[in-house]
C-alpha positions as a Python dict, from the first residue, in 0.01 Angstrom:
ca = {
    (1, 'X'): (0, 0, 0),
    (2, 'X'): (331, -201, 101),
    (3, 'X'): (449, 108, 293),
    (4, 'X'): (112, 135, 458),
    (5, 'X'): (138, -231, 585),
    (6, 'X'): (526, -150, 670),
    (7, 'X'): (430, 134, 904),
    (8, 'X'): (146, -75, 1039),
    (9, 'X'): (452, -370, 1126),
    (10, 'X'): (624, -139, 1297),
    (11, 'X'): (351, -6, 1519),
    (12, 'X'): (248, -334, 1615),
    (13, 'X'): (627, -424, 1728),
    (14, 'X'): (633, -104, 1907),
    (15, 'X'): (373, -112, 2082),
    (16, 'X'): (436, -486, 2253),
    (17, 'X'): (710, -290, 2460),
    (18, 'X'): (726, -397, 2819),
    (19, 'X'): (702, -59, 2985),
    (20, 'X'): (451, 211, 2941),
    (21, 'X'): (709, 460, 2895),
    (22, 'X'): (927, 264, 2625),
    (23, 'X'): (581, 270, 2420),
    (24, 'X'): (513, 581, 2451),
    (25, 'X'): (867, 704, 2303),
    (26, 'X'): (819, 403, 2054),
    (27, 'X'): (481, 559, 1889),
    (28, 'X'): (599, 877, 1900),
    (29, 'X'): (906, 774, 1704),
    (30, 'X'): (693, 615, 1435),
    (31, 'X'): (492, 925, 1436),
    (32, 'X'): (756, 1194, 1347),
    (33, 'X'): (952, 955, 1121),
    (34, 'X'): (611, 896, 892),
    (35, 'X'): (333, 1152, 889),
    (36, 'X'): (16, 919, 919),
    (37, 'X'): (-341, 998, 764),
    (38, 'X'): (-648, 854, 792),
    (39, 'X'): (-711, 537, 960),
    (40, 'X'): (-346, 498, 1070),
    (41, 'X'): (-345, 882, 1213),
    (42, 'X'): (-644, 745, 1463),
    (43, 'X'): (-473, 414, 1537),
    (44, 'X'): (-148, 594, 1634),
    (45, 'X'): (-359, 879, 1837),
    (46, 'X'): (-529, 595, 2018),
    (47, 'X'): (-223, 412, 2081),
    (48, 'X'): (-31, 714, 2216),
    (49, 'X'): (-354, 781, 2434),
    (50, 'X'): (-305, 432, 2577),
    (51, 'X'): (57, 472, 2644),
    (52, 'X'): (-6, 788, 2832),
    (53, 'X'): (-263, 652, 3012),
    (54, 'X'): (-30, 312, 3113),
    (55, 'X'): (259, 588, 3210),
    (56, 'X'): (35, 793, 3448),
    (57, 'X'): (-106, 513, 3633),
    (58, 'X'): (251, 346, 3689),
    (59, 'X'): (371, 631, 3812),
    (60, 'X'): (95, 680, 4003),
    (61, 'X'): (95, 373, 4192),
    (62, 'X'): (504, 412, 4239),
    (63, 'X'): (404, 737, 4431),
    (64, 'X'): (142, 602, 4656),
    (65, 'X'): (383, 336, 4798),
    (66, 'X'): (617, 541, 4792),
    (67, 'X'): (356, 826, 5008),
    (68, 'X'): (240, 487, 5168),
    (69, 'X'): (587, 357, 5252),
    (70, 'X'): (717, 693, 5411),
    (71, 'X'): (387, 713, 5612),
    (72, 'X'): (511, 391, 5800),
    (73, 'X'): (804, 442, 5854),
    (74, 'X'): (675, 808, 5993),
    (75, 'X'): (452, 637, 6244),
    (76, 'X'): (693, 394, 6341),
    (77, 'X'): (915, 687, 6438),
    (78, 'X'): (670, 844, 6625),
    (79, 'X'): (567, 539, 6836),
    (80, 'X'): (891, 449, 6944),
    (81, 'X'): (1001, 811, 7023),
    (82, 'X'): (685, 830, 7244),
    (83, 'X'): (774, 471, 7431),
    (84, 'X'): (1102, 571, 7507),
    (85, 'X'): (982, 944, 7656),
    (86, 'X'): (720, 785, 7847),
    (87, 'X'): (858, 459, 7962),
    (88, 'X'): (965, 531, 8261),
    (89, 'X'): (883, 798, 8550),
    (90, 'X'): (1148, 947, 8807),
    (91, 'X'): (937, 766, 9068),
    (92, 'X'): (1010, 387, 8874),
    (93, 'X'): (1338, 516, 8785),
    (94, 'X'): (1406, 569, 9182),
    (95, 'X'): (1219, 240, 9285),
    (96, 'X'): (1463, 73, 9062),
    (97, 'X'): (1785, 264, 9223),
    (98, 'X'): (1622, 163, 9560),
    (99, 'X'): (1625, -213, 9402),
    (100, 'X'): (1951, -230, 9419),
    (101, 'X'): (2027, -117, 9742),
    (102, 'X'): (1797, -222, 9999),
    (103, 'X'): (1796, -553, 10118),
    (104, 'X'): (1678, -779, 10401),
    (105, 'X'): (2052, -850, 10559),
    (106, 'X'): (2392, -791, 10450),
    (107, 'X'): (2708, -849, 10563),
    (108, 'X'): (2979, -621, 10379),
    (109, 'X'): (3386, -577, 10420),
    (110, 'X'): (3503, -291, 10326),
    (111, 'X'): (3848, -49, 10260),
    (112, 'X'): (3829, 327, 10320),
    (113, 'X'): (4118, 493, 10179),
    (114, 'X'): (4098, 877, 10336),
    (115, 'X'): (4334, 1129, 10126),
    (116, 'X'): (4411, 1442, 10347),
    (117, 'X'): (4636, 1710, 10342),
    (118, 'X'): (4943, 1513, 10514),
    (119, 'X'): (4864, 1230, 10298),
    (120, 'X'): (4642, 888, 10301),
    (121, 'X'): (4520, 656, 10577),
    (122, 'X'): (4346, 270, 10462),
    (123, 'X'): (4085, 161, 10686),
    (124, 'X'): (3923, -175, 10679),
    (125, 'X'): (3535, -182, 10794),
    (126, 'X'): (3318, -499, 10874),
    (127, 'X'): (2979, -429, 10858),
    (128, 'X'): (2610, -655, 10967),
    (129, 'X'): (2339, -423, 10821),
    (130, 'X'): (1960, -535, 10828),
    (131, 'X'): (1721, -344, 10672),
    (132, 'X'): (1725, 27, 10735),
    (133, 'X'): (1665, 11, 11087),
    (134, 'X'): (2012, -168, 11224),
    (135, 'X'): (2333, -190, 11169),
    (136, 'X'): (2699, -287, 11301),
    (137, 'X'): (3004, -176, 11196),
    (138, 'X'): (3408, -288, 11360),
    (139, 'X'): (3698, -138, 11204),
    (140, 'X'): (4005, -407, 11189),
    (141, 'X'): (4261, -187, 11072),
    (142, 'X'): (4477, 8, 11129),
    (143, 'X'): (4608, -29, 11452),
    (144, 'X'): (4495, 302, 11590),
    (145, 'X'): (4157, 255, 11504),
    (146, 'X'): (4104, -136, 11531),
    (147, 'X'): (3861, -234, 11773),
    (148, 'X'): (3620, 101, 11727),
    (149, 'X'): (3263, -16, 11701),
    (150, 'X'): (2958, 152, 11569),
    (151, 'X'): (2614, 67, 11640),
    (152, 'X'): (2271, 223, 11491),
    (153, 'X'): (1930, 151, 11606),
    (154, 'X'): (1625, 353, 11405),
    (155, 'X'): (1779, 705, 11458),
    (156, 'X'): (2057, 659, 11743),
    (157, 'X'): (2390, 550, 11686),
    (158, 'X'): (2661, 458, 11985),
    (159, 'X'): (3046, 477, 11926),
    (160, 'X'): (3257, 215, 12166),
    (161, 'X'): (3645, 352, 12144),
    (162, 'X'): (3874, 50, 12293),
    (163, 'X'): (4171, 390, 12379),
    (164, 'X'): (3908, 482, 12639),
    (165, 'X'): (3691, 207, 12660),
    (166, 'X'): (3479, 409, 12626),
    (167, 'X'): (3093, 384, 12455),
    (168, 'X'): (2936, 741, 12363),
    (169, 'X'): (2590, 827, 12191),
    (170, 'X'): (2641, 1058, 11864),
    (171, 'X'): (2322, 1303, 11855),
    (172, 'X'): (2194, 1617, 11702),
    (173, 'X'): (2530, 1843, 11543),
    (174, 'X'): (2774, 1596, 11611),
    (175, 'X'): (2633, 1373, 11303),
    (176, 'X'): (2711, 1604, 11064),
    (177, 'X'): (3103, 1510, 11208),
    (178, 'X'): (3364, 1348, 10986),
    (179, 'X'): (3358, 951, 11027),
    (180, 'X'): (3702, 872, 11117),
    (181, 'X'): (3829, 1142, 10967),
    (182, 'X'): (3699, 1077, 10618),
    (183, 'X'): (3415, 1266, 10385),
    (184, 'X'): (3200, 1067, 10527),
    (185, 'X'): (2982, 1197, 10784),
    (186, 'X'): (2768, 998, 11084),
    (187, 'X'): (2477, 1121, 10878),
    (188, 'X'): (2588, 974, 10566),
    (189, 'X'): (2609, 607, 10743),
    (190, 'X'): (2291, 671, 10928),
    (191, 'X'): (2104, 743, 10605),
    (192, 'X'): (1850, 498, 10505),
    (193, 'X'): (1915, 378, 10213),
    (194, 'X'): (1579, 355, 10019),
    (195, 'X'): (1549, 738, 9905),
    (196, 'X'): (1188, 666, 9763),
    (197, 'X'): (1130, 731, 10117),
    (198, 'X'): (1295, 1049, 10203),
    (199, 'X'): (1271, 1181, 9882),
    (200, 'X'): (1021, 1356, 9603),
    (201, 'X'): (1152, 1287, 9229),
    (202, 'X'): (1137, 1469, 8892),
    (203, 'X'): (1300, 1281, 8577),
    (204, 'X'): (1454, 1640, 8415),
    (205, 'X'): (1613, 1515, 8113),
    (206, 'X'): (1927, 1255, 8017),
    (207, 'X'): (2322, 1296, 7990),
    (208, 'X'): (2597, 1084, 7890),
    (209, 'X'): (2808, 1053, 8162),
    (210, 'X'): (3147, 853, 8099),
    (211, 'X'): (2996, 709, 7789),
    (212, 'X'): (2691, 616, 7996),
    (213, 'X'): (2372, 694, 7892),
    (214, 'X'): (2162, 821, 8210),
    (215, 'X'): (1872, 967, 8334),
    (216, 'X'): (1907, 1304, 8523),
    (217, 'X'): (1702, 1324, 8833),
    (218, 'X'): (1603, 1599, 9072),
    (219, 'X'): (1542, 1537, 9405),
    (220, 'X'): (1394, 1746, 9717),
    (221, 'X'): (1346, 1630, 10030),
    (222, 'X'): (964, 1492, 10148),
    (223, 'X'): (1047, 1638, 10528),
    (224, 'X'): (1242, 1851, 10733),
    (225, 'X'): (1544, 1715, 10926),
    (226, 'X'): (1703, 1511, 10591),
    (227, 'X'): (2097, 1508, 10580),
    (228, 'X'): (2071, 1691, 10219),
    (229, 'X'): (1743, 1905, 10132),
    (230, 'X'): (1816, 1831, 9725),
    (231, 'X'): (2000, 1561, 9491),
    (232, 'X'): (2130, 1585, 9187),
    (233, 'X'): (2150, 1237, 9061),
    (234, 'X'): (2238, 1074, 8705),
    (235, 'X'): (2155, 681, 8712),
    (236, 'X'): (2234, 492, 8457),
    (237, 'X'): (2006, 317, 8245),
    (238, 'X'): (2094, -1, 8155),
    (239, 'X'): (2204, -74, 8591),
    (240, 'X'): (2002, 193, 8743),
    (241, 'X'): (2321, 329, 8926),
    (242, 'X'): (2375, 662, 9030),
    (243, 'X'): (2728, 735, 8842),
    (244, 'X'): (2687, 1035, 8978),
    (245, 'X'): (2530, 1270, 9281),
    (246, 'X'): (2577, 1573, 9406),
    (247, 'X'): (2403, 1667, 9782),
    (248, 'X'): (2269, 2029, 9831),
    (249, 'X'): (2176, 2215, 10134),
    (250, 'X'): (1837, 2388, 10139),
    (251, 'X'): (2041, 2709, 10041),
    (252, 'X'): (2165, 2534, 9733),
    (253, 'X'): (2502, 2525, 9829),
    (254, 'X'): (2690, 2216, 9686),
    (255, 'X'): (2779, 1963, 10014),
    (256, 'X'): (2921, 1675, 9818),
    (257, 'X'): (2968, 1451, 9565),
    (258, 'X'): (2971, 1097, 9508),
    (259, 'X'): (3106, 909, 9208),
    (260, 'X'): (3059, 534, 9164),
    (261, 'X'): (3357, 457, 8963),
    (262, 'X'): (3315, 75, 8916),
    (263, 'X'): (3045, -165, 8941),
    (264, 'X'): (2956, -546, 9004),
    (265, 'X'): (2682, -733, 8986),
    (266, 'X'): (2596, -1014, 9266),
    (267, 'X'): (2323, -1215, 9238),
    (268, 'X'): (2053, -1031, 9014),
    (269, 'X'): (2150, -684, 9121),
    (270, 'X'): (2400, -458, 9057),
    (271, 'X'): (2609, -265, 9332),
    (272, 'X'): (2892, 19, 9313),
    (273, 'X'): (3224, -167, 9370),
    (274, 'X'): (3421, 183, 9427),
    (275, 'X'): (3323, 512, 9478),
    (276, 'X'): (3513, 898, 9518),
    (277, 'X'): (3362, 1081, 9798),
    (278, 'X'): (3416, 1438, 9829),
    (279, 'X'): (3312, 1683, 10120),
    (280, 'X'): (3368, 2041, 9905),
    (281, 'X'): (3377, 2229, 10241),
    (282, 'X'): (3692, 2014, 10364),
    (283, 'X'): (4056, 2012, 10220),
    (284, 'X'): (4182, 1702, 10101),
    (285, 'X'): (4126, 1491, 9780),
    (286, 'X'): (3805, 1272, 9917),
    (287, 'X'): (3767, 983, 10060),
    (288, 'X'): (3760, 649, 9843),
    (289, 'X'): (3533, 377, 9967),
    (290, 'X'): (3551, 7, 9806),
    (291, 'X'): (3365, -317, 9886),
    (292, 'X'): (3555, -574, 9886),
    (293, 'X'): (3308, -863, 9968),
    (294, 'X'): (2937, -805, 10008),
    (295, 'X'): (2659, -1088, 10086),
    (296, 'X'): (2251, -1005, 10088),
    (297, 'X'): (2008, -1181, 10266),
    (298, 'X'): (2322, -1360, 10507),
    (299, 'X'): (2107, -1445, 10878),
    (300, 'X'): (2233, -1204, 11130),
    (301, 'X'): (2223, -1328, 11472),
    (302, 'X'): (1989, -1064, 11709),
    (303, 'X'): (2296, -1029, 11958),
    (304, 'X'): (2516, -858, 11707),
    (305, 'X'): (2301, -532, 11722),
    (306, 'X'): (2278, -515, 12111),
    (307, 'X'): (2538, -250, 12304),
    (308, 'X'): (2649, -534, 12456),
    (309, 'X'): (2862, -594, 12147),
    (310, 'X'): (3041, -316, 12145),
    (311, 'X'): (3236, -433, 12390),
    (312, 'X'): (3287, -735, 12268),
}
């Protein structure tokens, strides 16, 4: 009798254990260590069956948070990886590059330092530019070239040298020309400078360029008679800057490259402070070109893009 109400002691401590699984090794301690019979045998079966039961569902509801939990997190994944695929198009990507550029007026000073085979010549440039349609440009230095004037209206430009005194009309061929001797052509200052409008775009994947992220962009030409039938452009995409573009004839052929390499910001839009030019058909090293002041939305008085101030 005393070892009958000994055993039953030590189920009953046993089986106030915290955790299913602590009573389940508890009763089946008690179990092995005394053989029970009778009405203890059933009270020990139905106290292991409880255990059991207590284990299974624990562990059950562990592994449905745990299914639950990684199902979250899953979806989560998926939703942002489809935002950031789909956030943008090439088109917005390009309206956004175009955001940057274009502006109502600006008036710009600028170096141009042109590295040739017999070795480098520094230009300074003044330039009045409004819109796409107009713009004036006066080089101030050096001495050979200071007084040259260039002036573009829609899709003619006029060259005033002071040597001759002299104002010519550039046309046709003679755009594709060297400005000044640089990698620069005529074409290149004629372009206008919101490509949405010259321009189809396809967004064809991203790069890391410099430690930029960036997207890459294809583009082909909406019309005939375009400087470069195709672009290869990576912009990157915190600025929306083309670090990088390379300018393809219809054949394919590589034409040029441009690489911004440094930025500023003025007002709320960022601008490429200095960038490499390089015409791959010339010799030389390229032509760098760096802004040293620029100011948007300046007035412009109407004179400045009359031929009369060429001669100015």
């Amino acid at each position: 009798m005393k070892r009958r109400r000994g055993l039953k002691r030590a189920l009953k401590r046993e089986t106030n254990v915290v955790t299913p699984a602590a009573a389940l090794t508890s009763v089946s301690t008690v179990a092995l260590t005394s053989p029970p019979t009778g009405a203890l045998a059933s009270t020990l079966i139905r106290a292991f069956i409880i255990a059991a039961i207590l284990t299974v569902s624990l562990l059950g509801g562990i592994v449905e948070v745990a299914e639950t939990a990684i199902a979250n997190v899953e979806t989560s994944a998926a939703q942002i990886s489809s935002s950031d695929h789909t956030l943008l198009t090439g088109e917005q990507i390009l309206e956004k590059v175009d955001e940057n550029y274009v502006a109502d007026n600006r008036k710009v000073t600028s170096t141009m330092i042109v590295k040739g085979r017999r070795g480098s010549r520094t230009l300074q440039v003044l330039s009045w530019v409004q819109g796409a349609e107009k713009a004036f440009s006066e080089f101030l230095s050096p001495p050979r070239e200071k007084g040259t004037k260039m002036l573009k209206l829609e899709n003619e430009l006029w060259i005033y040298t002071p040597s001759t005194d002299r104002t010519i009309k550039i046309a046709g061929h003679m755009l594709r020309r060297s400005m000044m001797g640089s990698d620069i052509s005529y074409e290149d200052y004629m372009e206008d400078p919101k490509l949405s409008n010259m321009y189809s775009v396809e967004l064809v994947g991203e790069e890391k360029l410099v430690d930029r992220n960036c997207y890459l962009l294809e583009l082909i030409a909406k019309e005939e008679g375009v400087s470069y039938y195709s672009r290869k452009m990576w912009v990157d995409k915190e600025n929306f800057l083309p670090l990088r573009e390379d300018r393809f004839a219809k054949s394919g052929k590589l034409l040029k490259t441009f690489v911004i390499n440094e930025i500023f910001q003025v007002q709320e839009r960022w601008y490429p402070k200095r960038v490499t030019v390089k015409d791959v058909l010339a010799s030389g090293e390229g032509t760098e070109y760096i802004i040293d002041t620029i100011e948007f939305d300046v007035e412009i008085p109407d004179y400045i893009f009359s031929k009369a101030s060429l001669r100015k």
